[in-house]
C-alpha positions in Angstrom: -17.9 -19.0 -3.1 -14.8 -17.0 -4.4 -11.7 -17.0 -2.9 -10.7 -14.0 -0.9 -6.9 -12.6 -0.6 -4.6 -12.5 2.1 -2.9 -9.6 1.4 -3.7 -6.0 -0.7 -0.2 -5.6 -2.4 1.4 -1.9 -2.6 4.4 -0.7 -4.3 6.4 1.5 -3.2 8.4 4.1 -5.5 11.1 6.9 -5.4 8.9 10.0 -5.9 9.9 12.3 -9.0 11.5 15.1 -7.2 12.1 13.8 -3.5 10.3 11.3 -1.1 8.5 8.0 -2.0 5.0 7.5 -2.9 3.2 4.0 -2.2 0.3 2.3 -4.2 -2.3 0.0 -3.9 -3.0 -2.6 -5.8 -6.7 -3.8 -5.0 -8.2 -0.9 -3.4 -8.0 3.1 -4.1 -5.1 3.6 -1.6 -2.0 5.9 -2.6 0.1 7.9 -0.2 3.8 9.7 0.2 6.3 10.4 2.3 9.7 11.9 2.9 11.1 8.7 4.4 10.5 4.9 3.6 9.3 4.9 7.6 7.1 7.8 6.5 5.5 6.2 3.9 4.9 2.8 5.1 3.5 4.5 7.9 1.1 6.7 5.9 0.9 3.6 3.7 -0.6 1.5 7.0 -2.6 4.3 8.3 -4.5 5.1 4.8 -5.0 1.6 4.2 -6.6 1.2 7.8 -8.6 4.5 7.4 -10.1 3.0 3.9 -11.4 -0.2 5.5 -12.1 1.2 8.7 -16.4 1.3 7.8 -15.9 -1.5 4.9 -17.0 -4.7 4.4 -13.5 -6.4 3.3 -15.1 -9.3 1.1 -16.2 -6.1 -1.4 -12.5 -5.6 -2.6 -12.5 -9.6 -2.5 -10.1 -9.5 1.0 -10.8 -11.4 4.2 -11.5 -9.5 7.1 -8.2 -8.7 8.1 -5.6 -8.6 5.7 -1.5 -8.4 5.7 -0.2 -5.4 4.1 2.4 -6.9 1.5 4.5 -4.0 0.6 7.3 -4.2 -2.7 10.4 -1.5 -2.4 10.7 -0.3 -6.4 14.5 1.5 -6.5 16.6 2.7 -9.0 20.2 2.1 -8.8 22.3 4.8 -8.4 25.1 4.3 -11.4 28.3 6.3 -11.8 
């Protein structure tokens, strides 16, 4: 039997103009936002929405994964 993951990992970037825009790692999951709380939000909801009818253990997940999310930001230098 293969081991299934915890988590589905997501990154979380500055977008190019304004906003943030969050990707997954294991499944086909991208979103944005205006806000960090926007994104994660839109980030939880897609994720949720893309698993809602699907059988976890395809994208080798267990039934209920955590949503481990990584913040990706650029220093602002003088």
């Amino acid at each position: 039997m293969s081991h299934l993951q915890q988590n589905i990992h997501a990154i979380i970037r500055p977008g190019e103009e304004q906003g943030y825009f969050a990707e997954c790692m294991e499944i086909s999951v991208v979103t944005q936002g205006l806000t960090l709380d926007e994104v994660s939000k839109n980030l939880s909801e897609a994720v949720s929405l893309h698993l809602e009818d699907a059988d976890a253990t395809e994208f080798g997940l267990v039934a209920q994964p955590s949503l481990a999310v990584t913040f990706e930001l650029q220093p602002e230098y003088a």
